[in-house]
N, C-alpha and C positions, 0 to 999 in steps of 0.2 A: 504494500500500500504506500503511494506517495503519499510524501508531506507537503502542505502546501510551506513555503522557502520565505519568508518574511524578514525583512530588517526587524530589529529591538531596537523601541525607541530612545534616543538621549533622555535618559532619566536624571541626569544632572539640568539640564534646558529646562525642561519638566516641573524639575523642583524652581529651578530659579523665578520660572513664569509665576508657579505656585505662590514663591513667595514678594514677590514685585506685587501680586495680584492680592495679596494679605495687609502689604502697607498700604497700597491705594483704598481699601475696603477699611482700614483702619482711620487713616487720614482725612477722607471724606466725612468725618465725623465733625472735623474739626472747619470744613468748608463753608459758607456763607450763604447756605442754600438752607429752601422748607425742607422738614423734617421729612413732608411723603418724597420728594424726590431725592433725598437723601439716601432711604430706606431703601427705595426703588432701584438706586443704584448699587446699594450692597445687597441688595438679592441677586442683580444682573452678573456682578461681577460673583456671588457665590454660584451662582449657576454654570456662568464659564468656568472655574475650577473645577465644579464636579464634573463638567464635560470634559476635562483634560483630566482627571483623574482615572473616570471610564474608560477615558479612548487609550490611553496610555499605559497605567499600572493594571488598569484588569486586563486589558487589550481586548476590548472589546471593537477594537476595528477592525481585526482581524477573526471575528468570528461569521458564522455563516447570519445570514439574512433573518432569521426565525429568533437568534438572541438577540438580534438588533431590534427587533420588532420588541422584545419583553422589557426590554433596559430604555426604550422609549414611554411606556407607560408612567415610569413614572417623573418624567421630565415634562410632562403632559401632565400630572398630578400636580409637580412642583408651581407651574406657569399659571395652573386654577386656582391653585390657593394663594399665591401672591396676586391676580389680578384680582379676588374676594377680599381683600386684607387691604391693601392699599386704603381702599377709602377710609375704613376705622382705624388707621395711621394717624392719616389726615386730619379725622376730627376727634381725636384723644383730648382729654383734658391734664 
């Protein structure tokens, strides 16, 4: 049985993005902006690292079509419950 022959991704690049993407999600706290567009921005940026964490450390780039389909589920969970949420961000007291 072949294998399918894949590169392994830079997992140093990987982390580094990880963590450039951890200061900017931190420091945005400290920006001059409303708090929903604040929030909004650190779910976008927690969403890109879970998506470079999937596609990377699990490698789920490299699997067939049908685990792509499962491991979408819940990036489609994540998107509904931040687009539900937002607005009672916005008007918290």
């Amino acid at each position: 049985m072949a294998h399918d022959v894949h590169n392994r991704p830079n997992y140093v690049a990987v982390w580094a993005w990880l963590t450039f993407l951890l200061i900017i999600s931190l420091a945005a706290v400290y920006l001059p902006f409303s708090q929903t567009l604040t929030v909004t921005f650190i779910f976008v940026v927690a969403a890109v690292k879970a998506f470079l964490v999937a596609a990377n450390y699990m490698e789920l780039r490299f699997e067939q079509q049908f685990i792509r389909y499962i491991a979408i589920i819940p990036v489609i969970l994540f998107i509904i419950m931040t687009l539900t949420l937002i607005p009672d961000i916005g008007t918290a007291h």
